[in-house]
N, C-alpha and C positions, 0 to 999 in steps of 0.2 A: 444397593449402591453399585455394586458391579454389573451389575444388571443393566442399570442406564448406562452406563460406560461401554460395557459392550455394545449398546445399540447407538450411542454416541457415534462412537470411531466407527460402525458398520455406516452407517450415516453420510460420514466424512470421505468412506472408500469409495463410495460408491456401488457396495454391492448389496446384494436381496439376500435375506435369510438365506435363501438355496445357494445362492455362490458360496457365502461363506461357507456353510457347511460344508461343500463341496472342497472349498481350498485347505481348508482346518482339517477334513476327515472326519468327520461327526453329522449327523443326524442335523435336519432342519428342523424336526419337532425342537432335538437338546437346543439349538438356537433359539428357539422361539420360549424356552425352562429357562433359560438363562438370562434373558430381555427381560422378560419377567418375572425374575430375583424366586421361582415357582423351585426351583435347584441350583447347586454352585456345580461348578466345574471346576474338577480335580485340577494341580497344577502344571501335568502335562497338559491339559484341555486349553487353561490358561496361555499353555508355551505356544501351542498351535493357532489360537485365537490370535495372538501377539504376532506373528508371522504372517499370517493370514494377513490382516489388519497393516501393518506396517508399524506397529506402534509398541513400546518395551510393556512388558509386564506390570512396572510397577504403573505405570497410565490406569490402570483397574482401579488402582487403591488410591489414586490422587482424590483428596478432598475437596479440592476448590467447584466451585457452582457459579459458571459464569452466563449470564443474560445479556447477550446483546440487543439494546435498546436503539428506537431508533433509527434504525437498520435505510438504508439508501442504497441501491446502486442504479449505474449510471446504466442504460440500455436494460433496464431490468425487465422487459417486457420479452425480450429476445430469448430469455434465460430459464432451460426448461426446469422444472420443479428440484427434479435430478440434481442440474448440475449446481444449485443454491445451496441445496443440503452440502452437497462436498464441500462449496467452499467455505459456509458456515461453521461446518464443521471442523474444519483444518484452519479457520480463524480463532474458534472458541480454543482447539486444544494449544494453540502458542499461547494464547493468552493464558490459561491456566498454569502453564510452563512458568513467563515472565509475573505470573500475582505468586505463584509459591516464591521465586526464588526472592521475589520483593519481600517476602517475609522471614525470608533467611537474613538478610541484612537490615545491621542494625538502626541503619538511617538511609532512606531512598537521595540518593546524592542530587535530583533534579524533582524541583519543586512543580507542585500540580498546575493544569493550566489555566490562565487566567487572561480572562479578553483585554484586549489592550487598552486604554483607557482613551478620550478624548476622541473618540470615535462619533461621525453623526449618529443619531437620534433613527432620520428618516435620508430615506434615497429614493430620490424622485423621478432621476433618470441616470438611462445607463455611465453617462460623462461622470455623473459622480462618485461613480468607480473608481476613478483613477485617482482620485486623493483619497478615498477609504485605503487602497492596498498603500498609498503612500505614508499613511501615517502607521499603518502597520508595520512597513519597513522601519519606521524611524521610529515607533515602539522598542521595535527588536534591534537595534541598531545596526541594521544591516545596509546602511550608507544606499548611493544607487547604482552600486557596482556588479556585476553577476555572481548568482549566490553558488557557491564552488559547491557545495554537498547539501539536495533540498532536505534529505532525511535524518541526516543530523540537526540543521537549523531544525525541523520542526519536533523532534524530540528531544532536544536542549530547551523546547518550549513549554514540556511536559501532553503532546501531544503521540501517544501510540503509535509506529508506522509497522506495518508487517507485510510480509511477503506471501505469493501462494503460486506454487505450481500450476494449480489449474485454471488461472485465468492467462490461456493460451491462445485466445483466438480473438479477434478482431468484435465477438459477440458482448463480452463484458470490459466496460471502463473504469472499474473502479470498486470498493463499498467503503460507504462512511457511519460508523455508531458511536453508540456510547456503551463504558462499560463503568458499571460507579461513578457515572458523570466522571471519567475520561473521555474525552475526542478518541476515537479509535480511527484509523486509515487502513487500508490495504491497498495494494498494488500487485501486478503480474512479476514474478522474481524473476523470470527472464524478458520480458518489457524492453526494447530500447529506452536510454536512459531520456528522452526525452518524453515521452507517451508516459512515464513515470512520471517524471517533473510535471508533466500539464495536467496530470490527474492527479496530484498530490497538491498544486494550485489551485484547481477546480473545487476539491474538498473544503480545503482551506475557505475558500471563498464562500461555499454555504454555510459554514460555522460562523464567520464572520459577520456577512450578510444578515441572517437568518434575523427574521421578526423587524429587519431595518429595510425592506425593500417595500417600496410601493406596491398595492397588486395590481397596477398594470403593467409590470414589470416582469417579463417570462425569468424564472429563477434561474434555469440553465441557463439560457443568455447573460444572465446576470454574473452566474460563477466562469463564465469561459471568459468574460471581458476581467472580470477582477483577476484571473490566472494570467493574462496577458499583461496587464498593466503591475504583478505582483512580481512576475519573469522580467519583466522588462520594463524597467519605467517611463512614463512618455518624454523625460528630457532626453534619456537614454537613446531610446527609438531615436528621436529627431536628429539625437546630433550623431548618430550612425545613419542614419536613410536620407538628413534632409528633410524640409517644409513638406516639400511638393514635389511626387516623384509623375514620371506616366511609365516607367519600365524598372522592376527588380530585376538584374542579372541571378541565373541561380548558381553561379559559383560566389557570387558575394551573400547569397542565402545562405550558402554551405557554410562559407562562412561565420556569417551570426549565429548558426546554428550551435557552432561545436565553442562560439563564447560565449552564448547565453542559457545553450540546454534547452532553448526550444524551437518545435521543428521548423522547418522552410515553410509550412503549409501556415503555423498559428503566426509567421513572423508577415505574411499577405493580410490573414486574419487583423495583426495587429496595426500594420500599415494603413487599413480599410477604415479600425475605428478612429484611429488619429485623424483622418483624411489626410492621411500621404497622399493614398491613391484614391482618385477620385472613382467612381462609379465603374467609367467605363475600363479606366485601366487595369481595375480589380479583375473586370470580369477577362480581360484579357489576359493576366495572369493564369486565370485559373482554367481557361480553356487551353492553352498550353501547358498547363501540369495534366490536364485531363488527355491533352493529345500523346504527351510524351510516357502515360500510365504513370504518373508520380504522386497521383492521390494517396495511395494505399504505401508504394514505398517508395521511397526519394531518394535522390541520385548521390553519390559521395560517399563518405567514411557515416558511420553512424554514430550516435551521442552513444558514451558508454551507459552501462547500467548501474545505479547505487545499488548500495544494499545498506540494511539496517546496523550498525556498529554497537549502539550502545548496551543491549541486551548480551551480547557475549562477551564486552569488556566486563561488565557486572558479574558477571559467571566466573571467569576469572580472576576477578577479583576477591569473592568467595573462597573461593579455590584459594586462593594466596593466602588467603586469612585465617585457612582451615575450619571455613562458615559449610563447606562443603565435603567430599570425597569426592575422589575421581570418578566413581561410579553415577554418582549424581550429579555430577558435573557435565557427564555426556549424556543423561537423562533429560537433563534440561535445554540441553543442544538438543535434542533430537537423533544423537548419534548413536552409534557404535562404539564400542570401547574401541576396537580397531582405528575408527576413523579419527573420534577424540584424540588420542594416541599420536595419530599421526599428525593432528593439527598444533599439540603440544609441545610435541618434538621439533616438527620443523617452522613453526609460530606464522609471522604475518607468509611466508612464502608458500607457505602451504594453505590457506583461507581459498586464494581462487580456485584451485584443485574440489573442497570441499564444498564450496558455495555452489557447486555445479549441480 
């Protein structure tokens, strides 16, 4: 068992048997004894592995065996073998985190997820987008006003959302799985908070979609118009943009951006599929976002970034109930006793500091 766990998180770092051995101070053969359960390593060995690794000691002896099924990501052709393992890897070990402590408490306070009902059957074309994401809103009763925090709504819906350091580059958007028939999501944890929001729409949208779209119906098209009309609903758009526009100002972009969460870029996109903008004024948009380099990043203050809440009130919560100890408390954070410590003491003002 330690064995795979070693080669788990070796996995997840991104290093070769010879790195780690190198960073640990031990033999690459002892790495290669230890992957395959062939010998254990003493509990210094452990200490160093653990350092090595980034990961606490007791990560060896966790029990959970998580299978991500289903597996999607977006750009995944871009994404060297390498860098999937990492993030795989650093996906599987939160979740084993959040399934222990789910089994420390005596009742999961948010109920599993369930498709909305009253949903079509079939989608024939892409327009019919916009009433599937509308009756999801009004499933979830989330009115047609902009939805203040997407990662809370979608796990108050019993929908997983997790974070990962290493999808830092403009090469990955996204992964969507299952784990025990849970919806699993991930996103880039330092992400502008809208490039969050439209890939956590995006996802949304394949789950939803899925087995209900026509096939001649391209699936990503399919999920980026449901993300658009799920952000924004088209009464919404109209009565912000207008019928019929032929010019977007982008400080009135900036604008919508920072009250609806999504970018100036998806808010052209969304104008294009309404027919705000007709053909040619699209394209004239977007050759002046291309003149002025505002494809990749756009002019103004930036949409903040979420983060996940409800997995460390639960820990917390534990914690209060004495379902926990402190030590496992920041276990299950990922932390330090140190850094637990610190986030304890100084509560919600001390979160951004840590969340860094």
């Amino acid at each position: 068992m330690i064995g795979e766990r070693i080669r788990q998180a070796r996995k997840a770092s991104g290093l070769s048997m010879r790195a780690l051995a190198e960073q640990a101070g031990i033999s690459a053969m002892a790495v290669s004894k230890y992957e395959n359960d062939k010998s254990t390593p003493s509990s210094g060995v452990l200490i160093a592995l653990s350092d090595a690794l980034g990961v606490t000691v007791e990560y060896f002896f966790r029990q959970a065996k998580v299978v991500l099924k289903e597996v999607e990501y977006r750009k995944h052709a871009r994404l060297p073998k390498k860098t999937i393992s990492k993030i795989e890897g650093d996906v599987i070990e939160q979740i084993e985190r959040y399934l222990e402590l789910e089994e420390l408490l005596p009742a999961n306070p948010i109920s599993a997820f369930k498709m909305p009902k009253n949903l079509p059957a079939k989608v024939d074309d892409f327009d019919d987008i916009e009433e599937v994401a509308a009756r999801v809103r009004k499933a979830w009763g989330l009115g047609n006003n902009p939805i203040p925090d997407l990662i809370d709504t979608l796990e108050e819906r019993g929908i997983k959302v997790f974070q990962s350091n290493i999808m830092h580059d403009d090469k990955f958007d996204g992964l969507a799985s299952q784990v025990d028939g849970t919806p699993v999501i991930v996103v880039g944890k330092n992400w502008p908070g809208d490039r969050q929001r439209f890939t956590l729409a995006h996802e949304l949208g394949h789950l939803i979609l899925a087995s209900r779209l026509d096939e001649s119906l391209d699936e990503e098209k399919a999920a980026h118009r449901f993300a658009g009309a799920f952000l924004v609903p088209a009464g919404e758009a109209r009565k912000e943009l207008g019928n019929t526009r032929s010019w977007l100002e982008p400080v009135e972009l900036c604008m919508l951006k920072q009250s609806y969460g999504l970018s100036m870029r998806a808010w052209i996109y969304r104008a294009s599929d309404l027919g705000i903008l007709n053909t040619n004024a699209s394209r004239k948009m977007w050759n002046y976002f291309y003149k002025n380099n505002w494809v990749k990043t756009e002019p103004g203050d930036g949409y903040p970034s979420e983060q996940p809440k409800l997995f460390k009130q639960l820990v917390f919560h534990a914690l209060a109930e004495d379902l926990v100890s402190d030590s496992k408390a920041a276990e299950l954070l990922g932390m330090n006793m140190m850094e637990f410590r610190k986030l304890r003491m100084a509560g919600c003002g001390a979160q951004k500091a840590v969340n860094k």
